[in-house]
BALOVO-308383 format. One record per residue (C-alpha): x, z, y. Coordinates in steps of 0.001 Angstrom, whole numbers. Each point is the difference from the previous one (the first is absolute). Layout:
N
+---------+---------+---------+
|      c1 |      c3 |      c2 |
+---------+---------+---------+
|       X |       Z |       Y |
...
+---------+---------+---------+
This chain:
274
+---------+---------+---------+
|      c1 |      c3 |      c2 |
+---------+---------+---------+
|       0 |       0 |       0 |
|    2848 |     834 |    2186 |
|    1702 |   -3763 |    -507 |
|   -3635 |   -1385 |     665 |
|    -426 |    1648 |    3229 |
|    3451 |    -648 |    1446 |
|    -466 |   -3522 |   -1290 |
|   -3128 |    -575 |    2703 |
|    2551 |    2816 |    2529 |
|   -3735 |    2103 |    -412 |
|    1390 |    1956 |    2873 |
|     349 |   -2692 |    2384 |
|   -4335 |     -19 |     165 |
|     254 |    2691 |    2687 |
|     768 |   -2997 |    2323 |
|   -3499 |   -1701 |    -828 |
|   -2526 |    2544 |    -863 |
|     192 |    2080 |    3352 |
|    -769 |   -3572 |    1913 |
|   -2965 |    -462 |   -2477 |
|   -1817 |    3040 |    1124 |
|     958 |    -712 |    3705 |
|   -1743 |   -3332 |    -463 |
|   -2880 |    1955 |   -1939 |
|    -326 |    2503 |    2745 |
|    -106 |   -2828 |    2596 |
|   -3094 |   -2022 |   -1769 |
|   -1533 |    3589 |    -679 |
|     378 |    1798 |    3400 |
|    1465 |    2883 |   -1805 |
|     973 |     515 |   -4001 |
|   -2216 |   -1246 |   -2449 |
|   -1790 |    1360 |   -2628 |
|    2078 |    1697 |   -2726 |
|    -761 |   -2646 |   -2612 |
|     562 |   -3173 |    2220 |
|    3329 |    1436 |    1021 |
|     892 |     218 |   -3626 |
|   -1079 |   -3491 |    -720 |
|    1707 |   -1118 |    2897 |
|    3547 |    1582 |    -982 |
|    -632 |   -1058 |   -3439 |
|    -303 |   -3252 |     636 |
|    3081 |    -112 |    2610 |
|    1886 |    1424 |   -3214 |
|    -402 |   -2827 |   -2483 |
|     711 |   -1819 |    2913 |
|    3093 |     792 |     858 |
|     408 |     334 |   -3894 |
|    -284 |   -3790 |    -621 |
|    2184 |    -522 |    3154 |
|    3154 |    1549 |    -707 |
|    -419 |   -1161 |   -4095 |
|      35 |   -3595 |    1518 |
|    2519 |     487 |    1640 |
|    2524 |    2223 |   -2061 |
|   -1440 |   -2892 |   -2467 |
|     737 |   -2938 |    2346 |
|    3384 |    1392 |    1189 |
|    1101 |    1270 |   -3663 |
|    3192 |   -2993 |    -412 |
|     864 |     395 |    3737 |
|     173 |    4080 |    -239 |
|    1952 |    -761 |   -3016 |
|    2971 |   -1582 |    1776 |
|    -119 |    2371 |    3247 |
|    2168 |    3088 |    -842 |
|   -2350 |    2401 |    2137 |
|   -3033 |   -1037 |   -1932 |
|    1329 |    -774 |   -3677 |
|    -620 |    3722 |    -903 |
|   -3895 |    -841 |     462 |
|   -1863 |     872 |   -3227 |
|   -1361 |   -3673 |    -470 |
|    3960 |   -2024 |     132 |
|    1591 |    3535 |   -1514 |
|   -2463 |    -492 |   -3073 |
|   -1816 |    3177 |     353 |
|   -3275 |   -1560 |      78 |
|    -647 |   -3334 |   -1614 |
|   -1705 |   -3004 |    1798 |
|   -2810 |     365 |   -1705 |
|    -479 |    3461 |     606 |
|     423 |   -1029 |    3804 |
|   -2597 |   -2538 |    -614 |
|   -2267 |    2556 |   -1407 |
|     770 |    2886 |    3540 |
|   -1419 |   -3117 |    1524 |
|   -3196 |    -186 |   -1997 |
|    -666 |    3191 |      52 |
|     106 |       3 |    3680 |
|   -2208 |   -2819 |     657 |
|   -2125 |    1930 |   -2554 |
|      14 |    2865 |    2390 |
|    -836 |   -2250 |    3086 |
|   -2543 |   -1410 |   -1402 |
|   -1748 |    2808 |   -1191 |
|      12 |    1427 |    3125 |
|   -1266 |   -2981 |    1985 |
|   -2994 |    -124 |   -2279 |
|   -1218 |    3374 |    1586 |
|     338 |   -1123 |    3481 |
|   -1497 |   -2426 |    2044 |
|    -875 |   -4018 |    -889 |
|    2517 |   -1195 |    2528 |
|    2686 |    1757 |   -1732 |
|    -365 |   -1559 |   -3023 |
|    -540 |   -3114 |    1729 |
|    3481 |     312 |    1879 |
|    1866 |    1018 |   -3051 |
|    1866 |   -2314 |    -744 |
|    1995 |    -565 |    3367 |
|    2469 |    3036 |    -111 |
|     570 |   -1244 |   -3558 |
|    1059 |   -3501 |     956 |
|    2292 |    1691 |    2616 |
|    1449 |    2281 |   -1951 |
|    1140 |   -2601 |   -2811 |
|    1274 |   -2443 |    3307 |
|    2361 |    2870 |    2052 |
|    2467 |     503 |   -3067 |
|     391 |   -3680 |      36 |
|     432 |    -334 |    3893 |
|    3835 |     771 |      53 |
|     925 |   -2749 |   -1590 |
|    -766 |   -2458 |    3198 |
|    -975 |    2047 |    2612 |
|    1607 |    2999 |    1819 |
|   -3596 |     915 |    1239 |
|     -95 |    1803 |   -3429 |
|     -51 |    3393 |    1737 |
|   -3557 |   -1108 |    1659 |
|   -1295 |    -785 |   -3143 |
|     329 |    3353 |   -1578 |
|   -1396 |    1200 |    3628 |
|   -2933 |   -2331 |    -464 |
|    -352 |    1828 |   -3984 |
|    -290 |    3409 |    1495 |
|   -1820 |    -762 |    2900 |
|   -3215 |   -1215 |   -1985 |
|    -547 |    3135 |    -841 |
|   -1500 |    1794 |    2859 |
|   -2448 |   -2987 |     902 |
|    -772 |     395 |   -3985 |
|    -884 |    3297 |     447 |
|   -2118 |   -1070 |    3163 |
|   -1988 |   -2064 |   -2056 |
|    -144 |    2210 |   -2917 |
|   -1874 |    2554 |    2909 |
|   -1749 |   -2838 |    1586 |
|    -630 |   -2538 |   -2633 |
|    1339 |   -2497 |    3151 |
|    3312 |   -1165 |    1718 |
|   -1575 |    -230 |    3698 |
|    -197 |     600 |    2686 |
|    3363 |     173 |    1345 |
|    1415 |    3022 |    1286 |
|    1612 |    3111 |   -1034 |
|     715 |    -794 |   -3438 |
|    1558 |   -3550 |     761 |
|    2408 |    2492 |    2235 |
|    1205 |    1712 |   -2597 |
|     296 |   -2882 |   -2545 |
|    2482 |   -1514 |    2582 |
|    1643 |    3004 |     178 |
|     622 |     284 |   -3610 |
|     896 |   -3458 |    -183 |
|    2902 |     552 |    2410 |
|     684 |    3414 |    -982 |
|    1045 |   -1077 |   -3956 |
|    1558 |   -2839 |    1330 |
|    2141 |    1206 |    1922 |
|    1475 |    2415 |   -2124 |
|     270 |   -2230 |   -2597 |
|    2203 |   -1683 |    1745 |
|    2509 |    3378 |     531 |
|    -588 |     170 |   -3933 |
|    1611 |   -3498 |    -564 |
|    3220 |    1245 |    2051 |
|     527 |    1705 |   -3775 |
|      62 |   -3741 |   -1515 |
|    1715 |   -1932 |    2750 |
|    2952 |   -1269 |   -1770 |
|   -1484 |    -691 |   -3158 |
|   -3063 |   -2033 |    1701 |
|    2720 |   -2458 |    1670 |
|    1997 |    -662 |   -3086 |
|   -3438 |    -676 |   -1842 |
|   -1324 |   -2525 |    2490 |
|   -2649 |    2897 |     499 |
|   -2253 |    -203 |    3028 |
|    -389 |    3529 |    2065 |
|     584 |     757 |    4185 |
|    3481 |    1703 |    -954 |
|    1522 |   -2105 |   -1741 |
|   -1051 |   -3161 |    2447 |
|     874 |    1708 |    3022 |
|    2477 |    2941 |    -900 |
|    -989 |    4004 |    -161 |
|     499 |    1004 |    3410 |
|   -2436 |   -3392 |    1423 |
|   -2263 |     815 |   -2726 |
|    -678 |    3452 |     623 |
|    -820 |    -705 |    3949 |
|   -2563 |   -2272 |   -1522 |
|   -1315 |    2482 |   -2253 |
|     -42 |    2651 |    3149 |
|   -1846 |   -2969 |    2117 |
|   -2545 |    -141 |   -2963 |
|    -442 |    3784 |    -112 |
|    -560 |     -75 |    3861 |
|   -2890 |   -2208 |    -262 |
|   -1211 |    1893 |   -2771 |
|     150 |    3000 |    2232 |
|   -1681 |   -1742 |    2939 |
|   -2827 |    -936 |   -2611 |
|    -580 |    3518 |    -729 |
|      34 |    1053 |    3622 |
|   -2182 |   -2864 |     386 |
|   -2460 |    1562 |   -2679 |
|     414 |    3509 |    1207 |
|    -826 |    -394 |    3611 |
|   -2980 |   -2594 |    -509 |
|   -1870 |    1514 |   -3038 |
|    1398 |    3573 |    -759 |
|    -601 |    3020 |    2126 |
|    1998 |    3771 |     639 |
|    3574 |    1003 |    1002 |
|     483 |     990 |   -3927 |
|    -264 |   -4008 |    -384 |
|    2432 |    -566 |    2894 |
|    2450 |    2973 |   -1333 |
|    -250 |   -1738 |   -3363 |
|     944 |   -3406 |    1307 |
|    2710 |    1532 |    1734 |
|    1210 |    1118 |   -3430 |
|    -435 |   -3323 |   -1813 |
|    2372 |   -1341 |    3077 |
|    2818 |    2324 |    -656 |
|     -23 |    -314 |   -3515 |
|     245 |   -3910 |     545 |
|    3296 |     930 |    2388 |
|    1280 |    2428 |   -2823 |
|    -446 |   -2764 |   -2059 |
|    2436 |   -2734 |    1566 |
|    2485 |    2714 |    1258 |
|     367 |     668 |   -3913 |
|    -315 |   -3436 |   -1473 |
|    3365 |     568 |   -1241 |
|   -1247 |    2302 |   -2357 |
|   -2781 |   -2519 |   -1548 |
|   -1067 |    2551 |   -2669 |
|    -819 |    2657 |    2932 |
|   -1337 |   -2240 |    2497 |
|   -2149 |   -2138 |   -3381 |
|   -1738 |    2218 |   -1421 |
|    -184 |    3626 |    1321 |
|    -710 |   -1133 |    3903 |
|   -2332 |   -2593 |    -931 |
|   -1956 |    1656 |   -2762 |
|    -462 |    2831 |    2782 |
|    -879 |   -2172 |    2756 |
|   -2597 |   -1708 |   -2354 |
|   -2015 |    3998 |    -256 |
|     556 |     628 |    4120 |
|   -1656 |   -3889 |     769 |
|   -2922 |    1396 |   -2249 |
|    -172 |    3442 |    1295 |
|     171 |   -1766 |    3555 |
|   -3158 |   -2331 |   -1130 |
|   -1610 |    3002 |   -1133 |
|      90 |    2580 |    2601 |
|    -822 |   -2843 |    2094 |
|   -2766 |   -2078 |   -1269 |
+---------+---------+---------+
């Protein structure tokens, strides 16, 4: 169970489930009932699930041949291909369970994160927009939410806010995550911001991303949120965001810790706010 979960990095969902129940909260005016919350989260699970199987599944040869990746369970032989195959059906499994118990348009839309999720592994190979296409994966889930609440994707507003935020937000520090790979992606003939324009370039674009991202959220705060705790709060999701560059060096740090916490004070700032 252990190799499973770090197979799908099970840890890494802290990035997308506090932006589901910000979008929830949006298309709710407030938190949800219990039981739609649940279906909600459950459904953002075998989401993600079927994401990061793709693309562990996808990526497997590549990983193999990059020495900060080989140790991955799927190229180090810890779990087999088909057992990757079947993390992947399993998660669908889950989404789709979960969509059934929420509203028509959900099922209806379905498909579309799928689609994306099975294009964005693929996008390195002739694009270094890549990093906006794992943006665009994440960011579908608050406007899912939305619609899970709503059982609709208009009118515009608040929620669009925040999926632009998320879009830029992920994007951007992917980009200070494929510093790590910078090297490797040039002598491949990979495709990522770093290794077309060099770390130090591609980290100013990645803090240019995350102050749109920030201006988004402003954007959202001051038209369609209310209370100094929301201000305080986006004062907070600001600084992190500095923290954030000023330790890019340390990409584990400024990955994972500072944006899985920034993901909890965007939804507490939603929440005290909506």
């Amino acid at each position: 169970m252990r190799t499973l979960l770090d197979f799908v990095k099970f840890e890494h969902t802290l990035f997308s489930l506090p932006l589901l129940l910000a979008g929830a909260i949006l298309g709710a005016g407030g938190l949800p009932g219990a039981t739609r919350v649940l279906w909600i989260l459950a459904a953002g699970t075998g989401a993600r699930t079927v994401a990061m199987a793709l693309n562990r599944i996808l990526d497997r040869e590549i990983d193999a041949r990059n020495p900060r990746t080989a140790a991955r369970e799927l190229p180090a032989g810890r779990i087999s291909l088909t057992r990757a195959v079947l993390v992947a059906v399993a998660g669908l499994a889950l989404y789709y369970s979960a969509i059934l118990r929420l509203p028509p348009l959900c099922l209806t839309l379905s498909p579309i994160p799928l689609v994306l999720f099975a294009v964005y592994p693929l996008m390195k190979r002739f694009t270094s927009l890549a990093h906006f296409g794992v943006g665009a994966a994440l960011a579908l889930g608050p406007i899912a939410a939305y619609v899970a609440v709503t059982n609709s994707v208009g009118p515009l507003g608040a929620v669009h806010l925040l999926v632009i935020f998320t879009l830029l937000w992920v994007s951007g520090f992917d980009i200070i995550y494929a510093t790590l790979d910078e090297e490797f992606d040039r002598a491949e003939g990979l495709h990522s911001l770093p290794a077309a324009l060099g770390r130090r370039r591609a980290l100013a674009v990645a803090g240019g991303v995350h102050a749109l991202a920030f201006a988004a959220l402003a954007g959202l705060t001051g038209a369609y949120l209310s209370g100094l705790p929301a201000w305080i709060l986006l004062v907070a999701v600001g600084a992190t965001l500095l923290v954030e560059h000023r330790q890019a060096h340390r990409v584990d740090l400024a990955f994972f810790p500072l944006n899985a916490a920034l993901g909890f004070v965007v939804l507490a700032l939603v929440w005290v706010g909506a």
